[in-house]
C-alpha positions as CSV (number, residue, x, y, z in Angstrom):
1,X,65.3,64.4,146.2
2,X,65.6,67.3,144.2
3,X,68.0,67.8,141.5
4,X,70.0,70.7,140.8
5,X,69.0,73.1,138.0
6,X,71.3,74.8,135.6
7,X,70.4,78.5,137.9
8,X,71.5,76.7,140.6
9,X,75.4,74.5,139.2
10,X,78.1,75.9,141.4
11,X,79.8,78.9,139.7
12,X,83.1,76.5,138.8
13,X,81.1,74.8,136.1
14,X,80.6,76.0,132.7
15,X,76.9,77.0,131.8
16,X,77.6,76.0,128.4
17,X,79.7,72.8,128.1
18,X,79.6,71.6,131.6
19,X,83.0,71.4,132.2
20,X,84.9,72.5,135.6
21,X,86.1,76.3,135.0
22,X,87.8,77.4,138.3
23,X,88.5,81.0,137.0
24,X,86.5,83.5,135.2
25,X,86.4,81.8,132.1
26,X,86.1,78.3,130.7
27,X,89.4,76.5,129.5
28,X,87.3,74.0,126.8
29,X,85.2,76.7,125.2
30,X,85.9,79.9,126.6
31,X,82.8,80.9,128.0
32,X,82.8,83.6,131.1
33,X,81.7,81.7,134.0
34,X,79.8,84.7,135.8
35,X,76.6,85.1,133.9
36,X,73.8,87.8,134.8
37,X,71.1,89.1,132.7
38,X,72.4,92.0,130.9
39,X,71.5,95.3,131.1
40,X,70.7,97.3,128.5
41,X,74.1,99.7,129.0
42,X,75.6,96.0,128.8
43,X,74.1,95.1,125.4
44,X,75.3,98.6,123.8
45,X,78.5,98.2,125.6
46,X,79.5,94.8,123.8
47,X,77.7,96.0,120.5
48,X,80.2,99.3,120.1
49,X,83.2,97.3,121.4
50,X,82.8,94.1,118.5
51,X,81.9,97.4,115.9
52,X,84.5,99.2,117.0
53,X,86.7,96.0,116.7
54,X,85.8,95.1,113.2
55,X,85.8,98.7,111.9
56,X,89.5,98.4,113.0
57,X,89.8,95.6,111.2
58,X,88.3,96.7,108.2
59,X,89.8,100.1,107.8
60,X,93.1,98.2,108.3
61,X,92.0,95.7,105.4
62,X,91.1,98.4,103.1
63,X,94.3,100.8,103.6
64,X,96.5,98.3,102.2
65,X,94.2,96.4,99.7
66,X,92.8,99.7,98.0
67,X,96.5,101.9,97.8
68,X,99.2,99.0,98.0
69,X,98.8,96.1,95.6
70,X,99.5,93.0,97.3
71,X,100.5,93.7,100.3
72,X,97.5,92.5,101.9
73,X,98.0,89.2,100.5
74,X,101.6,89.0,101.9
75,X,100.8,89.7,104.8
76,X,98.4,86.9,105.3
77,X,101.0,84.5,103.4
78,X,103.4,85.7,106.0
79,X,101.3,84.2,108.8
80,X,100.2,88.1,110.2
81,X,96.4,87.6,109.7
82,X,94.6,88.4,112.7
83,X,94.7,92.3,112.1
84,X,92.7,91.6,109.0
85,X,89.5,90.9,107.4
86,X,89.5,87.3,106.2
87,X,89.8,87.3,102.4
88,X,87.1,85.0,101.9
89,X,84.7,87.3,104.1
90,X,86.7,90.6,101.5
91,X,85.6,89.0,98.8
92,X,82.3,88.2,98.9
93,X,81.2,91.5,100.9
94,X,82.6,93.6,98.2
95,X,81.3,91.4,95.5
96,X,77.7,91.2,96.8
97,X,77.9,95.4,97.5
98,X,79.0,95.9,93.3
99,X,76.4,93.7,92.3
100,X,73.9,95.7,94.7
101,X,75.4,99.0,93.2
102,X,75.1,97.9,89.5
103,X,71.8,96.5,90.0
104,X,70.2,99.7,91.3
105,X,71.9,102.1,89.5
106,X,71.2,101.4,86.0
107,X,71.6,97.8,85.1
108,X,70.5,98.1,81.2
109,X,73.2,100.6,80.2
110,X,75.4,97.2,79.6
111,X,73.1,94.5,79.3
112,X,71.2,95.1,75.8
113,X,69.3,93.3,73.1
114,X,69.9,93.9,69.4
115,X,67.3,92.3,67.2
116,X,67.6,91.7,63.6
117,X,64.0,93.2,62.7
118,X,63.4,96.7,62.8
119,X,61.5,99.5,61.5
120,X,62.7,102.7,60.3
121,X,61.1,105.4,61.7
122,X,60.2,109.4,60.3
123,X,64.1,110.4,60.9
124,X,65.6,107.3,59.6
125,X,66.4,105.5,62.9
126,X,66.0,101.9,63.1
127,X,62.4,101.2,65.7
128,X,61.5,98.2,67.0
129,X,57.3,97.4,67.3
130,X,56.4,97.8,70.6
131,X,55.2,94.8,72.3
132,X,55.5,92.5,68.9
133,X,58.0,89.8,68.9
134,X,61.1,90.0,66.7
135,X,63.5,87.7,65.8
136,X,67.2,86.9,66.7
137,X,69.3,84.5,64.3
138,X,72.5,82.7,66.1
139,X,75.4,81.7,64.2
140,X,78.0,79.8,65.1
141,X,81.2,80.1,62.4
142,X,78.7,81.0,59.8
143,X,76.1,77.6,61.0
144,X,73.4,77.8,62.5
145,X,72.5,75.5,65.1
146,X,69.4,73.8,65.9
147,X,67.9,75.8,69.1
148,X,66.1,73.9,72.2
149,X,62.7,75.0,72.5
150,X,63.4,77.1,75.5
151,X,65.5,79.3,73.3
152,X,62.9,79.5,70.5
153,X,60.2,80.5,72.9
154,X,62.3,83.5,73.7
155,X,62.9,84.6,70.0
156,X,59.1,85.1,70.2
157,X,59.1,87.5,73.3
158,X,58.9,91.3,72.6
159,X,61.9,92.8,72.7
160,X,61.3,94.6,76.6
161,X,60.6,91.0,77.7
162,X,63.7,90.1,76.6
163,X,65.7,92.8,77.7
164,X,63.9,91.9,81.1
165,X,65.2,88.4,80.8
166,X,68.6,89.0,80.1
167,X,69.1,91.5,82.9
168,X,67.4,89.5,85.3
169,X,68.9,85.8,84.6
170,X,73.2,88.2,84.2
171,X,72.1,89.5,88.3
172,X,70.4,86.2,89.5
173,X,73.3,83.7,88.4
174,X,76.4,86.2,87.4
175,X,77.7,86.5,91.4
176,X,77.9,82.9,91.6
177,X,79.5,82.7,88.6
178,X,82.2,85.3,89.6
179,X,82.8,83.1,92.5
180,X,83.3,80.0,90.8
181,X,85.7,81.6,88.2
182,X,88.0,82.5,91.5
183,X,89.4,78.9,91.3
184,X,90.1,79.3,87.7
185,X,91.9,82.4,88.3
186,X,94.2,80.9,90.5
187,X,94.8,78.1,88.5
188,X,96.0,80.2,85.8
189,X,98.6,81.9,88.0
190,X,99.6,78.5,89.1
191,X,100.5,77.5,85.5
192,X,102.0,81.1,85.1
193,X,104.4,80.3,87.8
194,X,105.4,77.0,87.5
195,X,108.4,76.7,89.1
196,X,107.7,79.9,91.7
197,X,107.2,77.0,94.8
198,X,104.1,79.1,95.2
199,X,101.3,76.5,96.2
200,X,97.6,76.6,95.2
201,X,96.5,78.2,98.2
202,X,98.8,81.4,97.9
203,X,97.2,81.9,94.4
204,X,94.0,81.3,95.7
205,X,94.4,84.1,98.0
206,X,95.7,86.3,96.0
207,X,92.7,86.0,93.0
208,X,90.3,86.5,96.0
209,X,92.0,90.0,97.1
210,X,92.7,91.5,93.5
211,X,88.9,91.0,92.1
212,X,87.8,92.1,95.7
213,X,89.7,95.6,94.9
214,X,88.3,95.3,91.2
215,X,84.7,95.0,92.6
216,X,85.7,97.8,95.2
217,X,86.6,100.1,92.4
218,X,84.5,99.2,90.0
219,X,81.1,100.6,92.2
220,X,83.3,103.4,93.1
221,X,83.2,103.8,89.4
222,X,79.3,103.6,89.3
223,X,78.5,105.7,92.2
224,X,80.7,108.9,91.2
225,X,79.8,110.6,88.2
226,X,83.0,112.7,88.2
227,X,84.4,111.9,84.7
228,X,87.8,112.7,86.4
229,X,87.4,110.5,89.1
230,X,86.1,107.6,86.4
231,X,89.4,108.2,84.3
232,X,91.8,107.9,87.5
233,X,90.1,105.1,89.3
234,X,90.3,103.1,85.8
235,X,93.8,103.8,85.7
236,X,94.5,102.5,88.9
237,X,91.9,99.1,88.6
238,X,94.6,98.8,85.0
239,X,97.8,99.2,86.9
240,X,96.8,97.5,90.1
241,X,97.3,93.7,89.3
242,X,100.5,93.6,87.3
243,X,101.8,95.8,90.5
244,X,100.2,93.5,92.9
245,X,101.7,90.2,90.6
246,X,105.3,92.1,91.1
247,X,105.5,92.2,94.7
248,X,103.8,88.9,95.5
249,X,105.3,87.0,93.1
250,X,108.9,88.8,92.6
251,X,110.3,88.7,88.6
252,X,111.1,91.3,86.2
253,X,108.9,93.7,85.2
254,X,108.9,92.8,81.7
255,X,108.1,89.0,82.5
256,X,105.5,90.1,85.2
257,X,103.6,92.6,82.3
258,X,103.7,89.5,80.0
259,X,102.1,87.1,82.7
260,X,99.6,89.8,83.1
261,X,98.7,90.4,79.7
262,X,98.0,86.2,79.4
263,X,96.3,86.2,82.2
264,X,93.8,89.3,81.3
265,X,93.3,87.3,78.0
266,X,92.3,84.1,79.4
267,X,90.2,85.3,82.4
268,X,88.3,87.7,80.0
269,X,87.9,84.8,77.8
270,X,86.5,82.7,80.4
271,X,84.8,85.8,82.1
272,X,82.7,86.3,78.9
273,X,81.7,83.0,78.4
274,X,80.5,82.6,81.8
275,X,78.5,86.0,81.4
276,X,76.8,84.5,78.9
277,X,76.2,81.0,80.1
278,X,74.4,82.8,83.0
279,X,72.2,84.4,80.2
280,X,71.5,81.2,78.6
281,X,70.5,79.1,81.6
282,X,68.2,82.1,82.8
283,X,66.8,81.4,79.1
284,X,67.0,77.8,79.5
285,X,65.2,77.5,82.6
286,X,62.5,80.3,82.2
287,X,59.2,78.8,83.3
């Protein structure tokens, strides 16, 4: 006796899950429950409509997230989310495309090495050897501290090889870094608005919006070299989150500016010392 193949299960059952699915589509996972090979006109056909979709999405996303600070995070607090990008999926698009941007555009205008030996060249300027190594003393409130070998071993590199290093160890670990300081930025707002009723989440949200539109502007920075353009767009990435902290979380302007101003200090704090903790443990774990 023959069994029945899958080409063959009557038309109410779903090709997926096996479940009964009288009408066109399956209740339990939603499946359609007339299936054909498609065509090629088919395939285009469903690949312009989801584009078409997310572009909608995603021009909708952007509208209120680059031009009106924190709106887009209302909205999603408010429960009207499915006209929207997910902030999660905001965040790290935008963060991966700056660190794309900043990588190939020219990563070594802010990542440098200053060594303390030098020469001083026919006009006076202070030249390193090339290809010689030179040496970089650490102090720590005026001590210096015993170095692991790791770090010792890169005091002897040339000063290229270093640069090398550095640039290479901020880009491999610094977008993970950035990612894991999102928690910390919302726990910061959380103890800035104790008392608000706000829970973790909301601030949660809201840190992954605002540094999305930071990253957003920032390459917009990078890949316009209009100095007028620069000088607005840094205006805006200034005025941005205090604006976007006085809608979402409603206080006086005065007491919003002075949560800001805290909160810059602390997440630049933190920002700089995970900038260089990437650094070190591209050092640290250089084969």
């Amino acid at each position: 006796m023959k069994t029945a193949s899958s080409s063959t299960r009557p038309a109410s059952t779903c090709h997926n899950c096996h479940t009964d699915a009288p009408g066109n589509f399956c209740s339990a996972c939603g499946q359609s429950t007339t299936l054909h090979l498609p065509s090629a006109r088919e395939f285009l056909h469903e690949f312009v409509a989801h584009y078409v979709a997310l572009e909608g999405k995603l021009w909708r996303t952007l509208a209120l997230l680059l031009f009106r600070p924190g709106v887009l995070s209302k909205e999603y607090i408010a429960g009207r989310r499915v006209r929207y990008v997910e902030p999660l999926r905001v965040y790290l698009t935008f963060s991966i495309l700056f660190f794309a941007i900043l990588k190939f555009s020219s990563p070594d205008m802010f990542l440098t090495v200053h060594d303390q030996q030098a020469q001083v060249g026919d006009h006076g300027a202070r030249q390193l050897p090339e290809n010689k190594p030179s040496h970089m003393q650490v102090s720590i409130l005026g001590q210096t501290p015993t170095l692991p070998r790791q770090w010792q071993d890169f005091e002897q590199l040339p000063t290229a090889e270093k640069q090398k290093l550095v640039v290479e160890s901020f880009f491999h670990y610094a977008p993970y870094a950035m990612f894991c300081l999102m928690p910390l930025f919302a726990l910061f707002l959380k103890i800035l608005y104790l008392g608000s009723g706000r829970r973790y989440g909301e601030h949660f949200l809201f840190a992954l919006h605002t540094n999305a539109f930071a990253f957003i502007t920032m390459a917009l920075m990078i890949v316009i070299p209009v100095d007028i353009v620069r000088l607005a767009l840094g205006a805006w990435l200034l005025a941005y989150l205090p604006w976007a902290m006085w809608r979402v979380y409603p206080s006086g302007k005065l007491a919003t500016i002075c949560r800001w101003a805290l909160l810059m200090a602390a997440y630049v704090l933190t920002m700089g010392l995970a900038i260089v903790a990437c650094i070190a443990t591209g050092v640290m774990l250089r084969h």
